[in-house]
N, C-alpha and C positions, 0 to 999 in steps of 0.2 A: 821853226814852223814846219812842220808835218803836213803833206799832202798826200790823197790815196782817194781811188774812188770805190765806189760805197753802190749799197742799194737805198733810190732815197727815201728818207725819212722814216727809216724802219723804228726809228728811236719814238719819232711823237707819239703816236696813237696810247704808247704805253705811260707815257708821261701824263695824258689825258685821260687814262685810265686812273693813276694815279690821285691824283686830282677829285674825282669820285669816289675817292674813300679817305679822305679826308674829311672826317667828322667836326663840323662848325657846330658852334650852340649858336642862341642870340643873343648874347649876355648886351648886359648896357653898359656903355660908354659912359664918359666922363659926365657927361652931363645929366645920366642915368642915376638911378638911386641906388643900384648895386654894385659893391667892387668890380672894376672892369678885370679881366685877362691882363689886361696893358692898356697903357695911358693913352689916351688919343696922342701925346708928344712923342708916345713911344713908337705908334702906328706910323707916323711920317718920318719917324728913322727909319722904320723898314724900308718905306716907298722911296725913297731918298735914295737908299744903301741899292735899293731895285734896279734905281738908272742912272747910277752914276759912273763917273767915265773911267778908262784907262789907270788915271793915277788914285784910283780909293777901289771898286768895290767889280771894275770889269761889268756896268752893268747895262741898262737899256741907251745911255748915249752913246758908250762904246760901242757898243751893239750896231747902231744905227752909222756910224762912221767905219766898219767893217764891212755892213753891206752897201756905204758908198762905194768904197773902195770893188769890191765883186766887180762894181759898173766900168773902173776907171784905172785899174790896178793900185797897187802891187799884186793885192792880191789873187789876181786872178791875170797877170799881164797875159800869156798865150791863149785866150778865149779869140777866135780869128772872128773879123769884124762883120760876116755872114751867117752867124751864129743863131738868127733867130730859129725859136723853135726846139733848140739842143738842150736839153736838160746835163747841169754840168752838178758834178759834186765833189767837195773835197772835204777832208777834216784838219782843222788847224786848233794844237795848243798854244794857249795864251797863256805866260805866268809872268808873274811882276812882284816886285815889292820895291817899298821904299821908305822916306819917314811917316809912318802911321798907317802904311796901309801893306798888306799884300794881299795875293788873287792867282789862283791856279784853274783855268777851264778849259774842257776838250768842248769842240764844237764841233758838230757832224751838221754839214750845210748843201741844201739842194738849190740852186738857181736857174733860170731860164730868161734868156732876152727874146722879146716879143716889137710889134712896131718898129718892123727897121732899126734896132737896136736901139728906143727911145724908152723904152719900159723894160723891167728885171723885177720879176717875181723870185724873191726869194723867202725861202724857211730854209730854220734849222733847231738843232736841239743840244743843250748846253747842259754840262754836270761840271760841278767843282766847289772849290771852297773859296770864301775871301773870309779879312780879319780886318775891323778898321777900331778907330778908338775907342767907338759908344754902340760896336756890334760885331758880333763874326756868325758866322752862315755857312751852312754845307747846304747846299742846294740846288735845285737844275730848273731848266727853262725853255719853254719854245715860244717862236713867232710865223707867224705869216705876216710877210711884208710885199704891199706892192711899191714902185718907186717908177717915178716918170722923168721927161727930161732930163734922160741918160746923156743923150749926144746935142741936143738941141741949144740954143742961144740961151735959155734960162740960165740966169746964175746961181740957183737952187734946185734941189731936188724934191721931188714932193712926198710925204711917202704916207703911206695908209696901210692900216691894217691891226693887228692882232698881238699880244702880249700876254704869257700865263709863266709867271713862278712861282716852285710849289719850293719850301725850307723849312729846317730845323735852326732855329737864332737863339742865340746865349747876346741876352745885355749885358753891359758892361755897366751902366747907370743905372741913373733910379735904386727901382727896384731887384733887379741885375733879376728877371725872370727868364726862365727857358722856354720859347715857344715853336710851335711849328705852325708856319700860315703858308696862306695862298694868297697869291696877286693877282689877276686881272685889271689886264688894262686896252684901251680899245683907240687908236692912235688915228686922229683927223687931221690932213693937212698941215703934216710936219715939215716945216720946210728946212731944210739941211744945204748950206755951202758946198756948192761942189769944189771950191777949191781947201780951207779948211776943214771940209766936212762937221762941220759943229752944226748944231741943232739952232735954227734962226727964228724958230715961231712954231706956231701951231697950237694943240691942245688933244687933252688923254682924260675919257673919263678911267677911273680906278677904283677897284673893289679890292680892300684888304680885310681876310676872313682870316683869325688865331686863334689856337685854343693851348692855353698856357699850364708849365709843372704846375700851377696852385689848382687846376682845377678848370678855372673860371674860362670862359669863350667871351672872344669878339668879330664886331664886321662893323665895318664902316665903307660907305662910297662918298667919292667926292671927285673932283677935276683936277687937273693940273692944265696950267696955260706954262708955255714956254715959250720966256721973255727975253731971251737971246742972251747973252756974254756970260752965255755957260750959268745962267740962271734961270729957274724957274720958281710959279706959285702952286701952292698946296691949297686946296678949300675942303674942308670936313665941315658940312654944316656953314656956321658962321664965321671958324675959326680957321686962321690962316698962316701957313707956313711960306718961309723963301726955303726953296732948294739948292743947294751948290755942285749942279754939277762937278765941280772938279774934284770936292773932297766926298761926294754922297752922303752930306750929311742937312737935317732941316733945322730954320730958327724959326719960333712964332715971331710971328710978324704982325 
């Protein structure tokens, strides 16, 4: 783990710039009359591979168990406990692998504790690659996250706030197509263990927008609830996915 401080969040702005020239069509979806880009099953591998944790894809639950920790250490143990107000920053690489999965990302992270150290606003900005069985990704990512009951009696954290990854993805099924998309996602009342840090509730609307080597473009929005023990639901429409947090991968459901 690499520590070093930074000026913050020099990285976003360009990432969101990015993002902007990313060329969507409107192609139709599965249930559309035209070949899609990618399969709606294909769409919730991505959003799947998006948030899923530690041991598959390094992605939005990890995420969110990273910025518990900012509140609570390791990662951040010498933050002194009259810290409101202090904009702290550091950069930590993440790399893993193991059966089916690996994951290499820098992370450049800006935090601040507010509220008597009951609130931590944090963003950051993430570039890297994973590889897991039914997808691999070079890609990068930011958030703004806000998060309460840092110090207080709750036994969850609450967290709110913002989610954009932009990627180039080689499937490995199906159709095994090459796409480059973007994810938005928009994060209500996530409630997170503060002593596991696992994601215990809440819900995420999400927009995934691809435009794939055949040619063809997609976009699809829909919700995710998340339903604790490292599960979550997918809705596109009618149709519904479980997400597995732990492997980042979705089943219709």
């Amino acid at each position: 783990m690499l520590h070093r401080y930074l000026h913050p969040l020099k990285l976003i702005p360009s990432l969101f710039i990015s993002a902007s020239l990313l060329v969507i069509g409107c192609g139709k979806n599965q249930m559309g009359e035209s070949d899609p880009a990618i399969t709606d099953d294909d769409a919730a591998d991505v959003v799947a591979a998006s948030i899923g944790g530690s041991s598959s894809s390094d992605g939005l639950a990890a995420q969110l168990k990273l910025a518990a920790e900012l509140g609570s250490g390791p990662v951040a143990p010498n933050a002194p406990s009259n810290s409101d107000g202090i904009t702290f920053d550091t950069t930590i690489v993440r790399q893993a692998f193991g059966l089916g999965y690996r994951f290499s990302y820098t992370y450049y992270i800006s935090y601040v504790f507010s509220n008597f150290g009951n609130t931590l606003d944090v963003s950051y900005a993430m570039k890297g690659v994973y590889d897991l069985p039914r997808i691999s990704s070079n890609d990068s990512a930011n958030a703004v996250l806000n998060l309460n009951h840092i110090i207080d009696s709750n036994p969850t954290l609450t967290v709110n706030g913002s989610y954009l990854r932009l990627g180039s993805q080689q499937f490995k099924v199906r159709d095994q197509l090459s796409i480059t998309s973007q994810i938005t996602m928009s994060l209500t009342n996530v409630e997170v263990d503060k002593i596991t840090k696992l994601i215990q509730s809440g819900t995420a609307t999400v927009t995934i927008a691809a435009q794939a080597s055949n040619g063809r473009s997609f976009s699809r929005t829909g919700t995710i609830t998340f339903d604790g023990n490292q599960r979550a639901t997918l809705l596109f429409g009618a149709r519904r996915w479980i997400l597995d947090l732990v492997r980042g991968e979705a089943e219709a459901g």
